[in-house]
N, C-alpha and C positions, 0 to 999 in steps of 0.2 A: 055459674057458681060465683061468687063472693068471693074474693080472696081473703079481705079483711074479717067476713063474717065465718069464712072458716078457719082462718089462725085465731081466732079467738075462742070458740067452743072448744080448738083442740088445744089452749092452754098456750098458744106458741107466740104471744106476743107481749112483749117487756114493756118496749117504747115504741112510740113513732114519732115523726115531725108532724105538725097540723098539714092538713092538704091532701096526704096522702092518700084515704080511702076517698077521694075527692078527682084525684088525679087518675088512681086505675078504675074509677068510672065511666070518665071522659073519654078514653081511646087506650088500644090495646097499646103499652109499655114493656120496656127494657129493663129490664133489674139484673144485680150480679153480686154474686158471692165470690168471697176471696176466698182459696184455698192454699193453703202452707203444704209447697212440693218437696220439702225436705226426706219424704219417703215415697217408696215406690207403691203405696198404697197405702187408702184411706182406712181409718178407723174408726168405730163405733162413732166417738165424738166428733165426728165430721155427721155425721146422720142427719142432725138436726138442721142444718143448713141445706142440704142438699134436699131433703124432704120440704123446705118452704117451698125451694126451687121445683121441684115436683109438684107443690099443690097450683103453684104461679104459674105453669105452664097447663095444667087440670082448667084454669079460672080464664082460660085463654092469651095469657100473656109470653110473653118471649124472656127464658131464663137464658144466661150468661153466667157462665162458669168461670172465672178466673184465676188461671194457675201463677200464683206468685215470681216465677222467675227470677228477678229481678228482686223483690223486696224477699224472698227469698234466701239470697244472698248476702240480706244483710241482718235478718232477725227481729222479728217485733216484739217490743219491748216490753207491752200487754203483758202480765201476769207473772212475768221473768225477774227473778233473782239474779239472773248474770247473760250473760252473751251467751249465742251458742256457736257452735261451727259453721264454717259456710260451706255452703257446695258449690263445686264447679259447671259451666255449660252444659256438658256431656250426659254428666248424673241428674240435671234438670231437666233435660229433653227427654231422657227414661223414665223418669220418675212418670213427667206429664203424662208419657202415652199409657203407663200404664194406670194412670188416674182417670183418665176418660174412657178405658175399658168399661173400668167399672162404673162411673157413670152414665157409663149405655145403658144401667139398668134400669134407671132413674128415669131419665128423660131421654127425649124421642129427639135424638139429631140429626137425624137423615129426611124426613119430609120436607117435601116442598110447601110447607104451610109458612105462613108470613111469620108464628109464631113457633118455629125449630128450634134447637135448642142451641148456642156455637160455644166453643171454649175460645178463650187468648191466653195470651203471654204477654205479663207485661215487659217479659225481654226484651220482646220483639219492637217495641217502642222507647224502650229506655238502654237498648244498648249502644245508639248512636246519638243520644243528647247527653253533650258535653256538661260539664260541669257549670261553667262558667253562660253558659246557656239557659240552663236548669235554673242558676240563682236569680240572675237579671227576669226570667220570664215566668219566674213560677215563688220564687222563695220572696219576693217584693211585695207578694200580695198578702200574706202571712205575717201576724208581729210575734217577736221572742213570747212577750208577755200570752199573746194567744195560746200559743203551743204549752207553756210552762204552766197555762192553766188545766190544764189536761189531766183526769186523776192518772193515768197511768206513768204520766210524768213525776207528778208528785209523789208517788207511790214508791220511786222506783230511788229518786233524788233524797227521800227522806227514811232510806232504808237503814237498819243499822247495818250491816255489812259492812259498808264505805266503800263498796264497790264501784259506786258512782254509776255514769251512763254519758257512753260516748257519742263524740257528735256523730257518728253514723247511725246509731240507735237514734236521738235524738229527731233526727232529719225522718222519720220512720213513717211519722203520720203525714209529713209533706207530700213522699213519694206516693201513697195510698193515696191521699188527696187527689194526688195527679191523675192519677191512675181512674180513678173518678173521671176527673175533667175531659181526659183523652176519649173516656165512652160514651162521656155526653155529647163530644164534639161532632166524632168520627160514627156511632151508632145510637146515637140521639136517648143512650140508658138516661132515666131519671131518677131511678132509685138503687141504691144499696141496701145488701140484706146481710144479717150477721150475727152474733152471739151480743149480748148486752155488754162484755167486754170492752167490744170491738165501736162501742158510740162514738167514744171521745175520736177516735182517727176515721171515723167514716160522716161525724159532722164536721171534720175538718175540709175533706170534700167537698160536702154542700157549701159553706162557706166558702172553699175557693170557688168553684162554681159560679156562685153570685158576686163574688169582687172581680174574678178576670169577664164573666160575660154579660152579668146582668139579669141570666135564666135562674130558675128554679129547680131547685133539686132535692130530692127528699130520703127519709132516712126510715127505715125500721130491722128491730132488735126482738129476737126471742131472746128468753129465759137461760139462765146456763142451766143444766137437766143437774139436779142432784138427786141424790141415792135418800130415801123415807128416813137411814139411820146416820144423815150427815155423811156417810162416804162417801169416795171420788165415783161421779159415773163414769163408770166404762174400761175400770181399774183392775185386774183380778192378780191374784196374788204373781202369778205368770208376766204381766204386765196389762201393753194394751190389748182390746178386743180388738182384730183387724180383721178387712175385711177379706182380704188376700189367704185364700186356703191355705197358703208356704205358712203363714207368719199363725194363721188361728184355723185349727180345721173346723169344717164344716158342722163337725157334731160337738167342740168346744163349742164353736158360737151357739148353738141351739141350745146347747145346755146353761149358755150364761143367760138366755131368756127366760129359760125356764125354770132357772130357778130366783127369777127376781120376788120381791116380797107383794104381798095383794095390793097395798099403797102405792109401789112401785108402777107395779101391772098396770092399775086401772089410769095411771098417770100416760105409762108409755105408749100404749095400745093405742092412745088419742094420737100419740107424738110420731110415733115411727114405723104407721101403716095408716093407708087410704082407706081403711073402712070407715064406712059414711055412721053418722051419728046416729041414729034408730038404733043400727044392727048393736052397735059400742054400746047403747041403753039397756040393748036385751041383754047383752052376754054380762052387762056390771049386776043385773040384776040376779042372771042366772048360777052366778057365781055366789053372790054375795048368802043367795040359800042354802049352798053346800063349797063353800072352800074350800074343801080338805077336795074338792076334783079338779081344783088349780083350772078351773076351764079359761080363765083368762090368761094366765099362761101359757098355756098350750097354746092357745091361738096367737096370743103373740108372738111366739118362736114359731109356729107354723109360716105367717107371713113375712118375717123378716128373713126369716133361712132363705124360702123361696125366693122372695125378692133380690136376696144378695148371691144368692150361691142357686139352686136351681131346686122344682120335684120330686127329682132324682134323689139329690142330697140331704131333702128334707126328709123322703123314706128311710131313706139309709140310716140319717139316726135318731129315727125313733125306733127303728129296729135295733140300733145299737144301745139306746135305751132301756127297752123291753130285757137285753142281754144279764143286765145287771141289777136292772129293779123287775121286772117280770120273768115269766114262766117262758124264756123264749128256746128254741131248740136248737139242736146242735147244728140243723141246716142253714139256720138265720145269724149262727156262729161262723159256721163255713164259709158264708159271704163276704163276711167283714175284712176291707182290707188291714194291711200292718199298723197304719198310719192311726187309723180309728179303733182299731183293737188297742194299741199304748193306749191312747187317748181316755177310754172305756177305762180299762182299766191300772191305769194312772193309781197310785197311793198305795195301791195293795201289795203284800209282799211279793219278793220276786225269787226266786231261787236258779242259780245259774247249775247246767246236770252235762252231763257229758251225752254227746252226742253218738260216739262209739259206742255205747253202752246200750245204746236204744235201737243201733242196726244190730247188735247180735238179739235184744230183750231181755227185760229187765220184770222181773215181778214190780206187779203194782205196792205191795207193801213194802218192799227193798224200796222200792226207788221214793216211796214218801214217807220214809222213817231214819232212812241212811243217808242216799242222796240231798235229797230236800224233804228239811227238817217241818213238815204240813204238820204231824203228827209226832207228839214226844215221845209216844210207845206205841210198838206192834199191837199190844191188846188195848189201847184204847182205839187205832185204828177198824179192828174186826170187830169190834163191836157196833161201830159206826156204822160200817159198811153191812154190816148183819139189819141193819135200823135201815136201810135205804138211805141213808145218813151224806155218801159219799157219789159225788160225781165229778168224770174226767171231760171236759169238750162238751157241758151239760149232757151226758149220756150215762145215767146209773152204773157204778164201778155193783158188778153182782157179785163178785170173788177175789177177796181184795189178794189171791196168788193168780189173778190174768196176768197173761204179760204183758208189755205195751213196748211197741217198738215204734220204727220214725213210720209207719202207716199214720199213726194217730196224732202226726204233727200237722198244728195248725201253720200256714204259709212255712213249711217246710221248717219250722223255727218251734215253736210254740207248744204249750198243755195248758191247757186250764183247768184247773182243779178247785172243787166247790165242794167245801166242810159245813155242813150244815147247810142251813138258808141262805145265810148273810156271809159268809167268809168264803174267801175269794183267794187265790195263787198262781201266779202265773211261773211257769216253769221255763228259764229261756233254755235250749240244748245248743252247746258250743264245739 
């Protein structure tokens, strides 16, 4: 496989330095992505990087993961309106391990192939060089005027704010630089991979590279991913998509796939899944006859679900899917844990009922005309329920005086009540 010939069908390449598809010809290479460990899990907008790294390691070569530690600490200054917080040692080292969890899923670290996949810390090497070390052997080779040519310098220097930018930000793309130099040294890396933001501080790199040793070293940049209608990717009104079940459950993420727009789709499916280009031909095509069967969507959320989260999870919610847009039944209700039931049904009204009221039993009409207000009036309830109109735990309410007690609680907690087609209630009992 072609590295270069495949980030480019699939849309994923911005820039590069010359040489480059020159160089992963020549002999199998070292590349590495920097990652920002400031959270204990990645999110959507880490995908893109980490997916080069996945096809790089596909094309035979050996990815490097890099957890920022160190530059970490101090905030890159890329895209930033202001400084941000720094974290400590302790919350670095957590964060990491839980960062290469989930890049287990990605890439293969554990073979004994020459081309394994390894992570670092640039902690690990910058927590013992001194300052005055650092300047004399690393900051000499750099001029002011270099660095200030930098757009994200400019950017930042000529903001209105007047927030300005401190010489610890400023020093931002040295230590990157370094961080370079150290992988070219020590594991002979010759390329940097990144977001097209990220040029200006990873050809500060190459240029150190070549003023401290005289080698070569090269550079490429995918695309930043934008959304067909100018929004942020990977934004949802909740925040980011992450990849961590805690922070975005497994059936959010599939549903932010699938509900991207067909421009979107046919963009991402190239970007954030290994299928090979024919098959991506037939599905744009098969798609593109009948739209309204989202078949490219589907299959994008079927492979990214699975590839981040598992099978398992990808069953789960299409079945939690099926809940609320399809015919699905009370068994496939019964299943759903707490976590992906909120989730499901997120927006719809809630009605808080007493719980005591449901171990003695409660008429179905009392309890969703009095209790919880589903229904403005008794008789327009019975007439619903006369229509088939009305169902409790998707299971037809026959007589709207059954009673319903904590039997028909869902996780000991829960009713769901279904007015019509489309209207939906969830009842919590306290």
């Amino acid at each position: 496989m072609n590295f270069i010939e495949e980030l480019q069908w699939r849309g994923m390449i911005h820039t590069m330095m010359p040489g480059t598809e020159e160089q992963l010809k020549k002999e199998m290479t070292s590349a590495y992505v920097g990652i920002d460990p400031t959270a204990d899990s990645l999110h959507i907008g880490h995908l893109v990087s980490v997916m080069m790294l996945k096809h790089f390691q596909r094309a035979g070569h050996k990815p490097i993961a890099l957890v920022g530690g160190a530059t970490g600490m101090i905030g890159d200054p890329t895209g930033k309106s202001a400084e941000r917080n720094l974290l400590g040692e302790k919350a670095l080292r957590h964060n990491q391990n839980c960062i290469q969890n989930q890049l287990e899923k990605f890439l293969d670290f554990t073979s004994d192939t020459p081309n394994a996949a390894e992570m670092v810390n640039n902690y690990d090497w910058m927590k013992d060089y001194s300052f005055l070390d650092f300047i004399r052997d690393i900051g000499k080779h750099i001029t002011v005027n270099y660095m200030m040519a930098k757009e994200s310098v400019k950017k930042r220097l000529s903001s209105e704010s007047n927030v300005g930018m401190s010489f610890t930000e400023f020093s931002y793309q040295l230590l990157q630089g370094y961080d370079f130099l150290h992988l070219y040294q020590i594991k002979n890396c010759k390329l940097q991979m990144g977001g097209s933001d990220q040029w200006g501080n990873i050809t500060t790199g190459t240029e150190l590279i070549r003023r401290k040793t005289g080698g070569e070293a090269f550079a490429l940049v995918c695309p930043l991913i934008t959304k067909a209608d100018g929004g942020k990717f990977g934004k949802t009104e909740s925040g980011n998509v992450w990849l961590d079940r805690r922070y975005t459950s497994p059936y959010k993420f599939y549903q932010f796939w699938l509900n991207v727009s067909d421009a979107d789709a046919e963009k991402y499916i190239k970007i954030f899944t290994a299928i090979g280009k024919e098959e991506i031909e037939v599905l744009v095509a098969e798609h593109t006859k009948a739209p309204h069967l989202r078949i490219l969507q589907k299959r994008l959320a079927q492979e990214v679900t699975i590839l981040v989260h598992s099978s398992e999870d990808y069953q789960a919610a299409v079945e939690a899917s099926n809940i609320l847009f399809g015919n699905a039944t009370s068994e496939e209700l019964i299943k759903l844990d707490e976590e992906t039931l909120l989730a499901v049904f997120e927006g719809v009204p809630q009605f808080t009922i007493s719980k005591s009221s449901l171990e003695v039993g409660v008429k179905a009409i009392d309890l969703l005309t009095d209790s919880a207000y589903v229904f403005p009036s008794k008789g327009e309830m019975r007439k619903l329920v006369q229509s088939g109109g009305v169902s409790i735990n998707k299971e037809k309410l026959e007589n709207q005086d059954e009673i319903l007690n904590t039997s028909r609680l869902l996780i000991n907690k829960y009713l769901l009540v279904q007015k019509g087609k489309k209207n939906y209630y969830l009842l919590i009992s306290e």
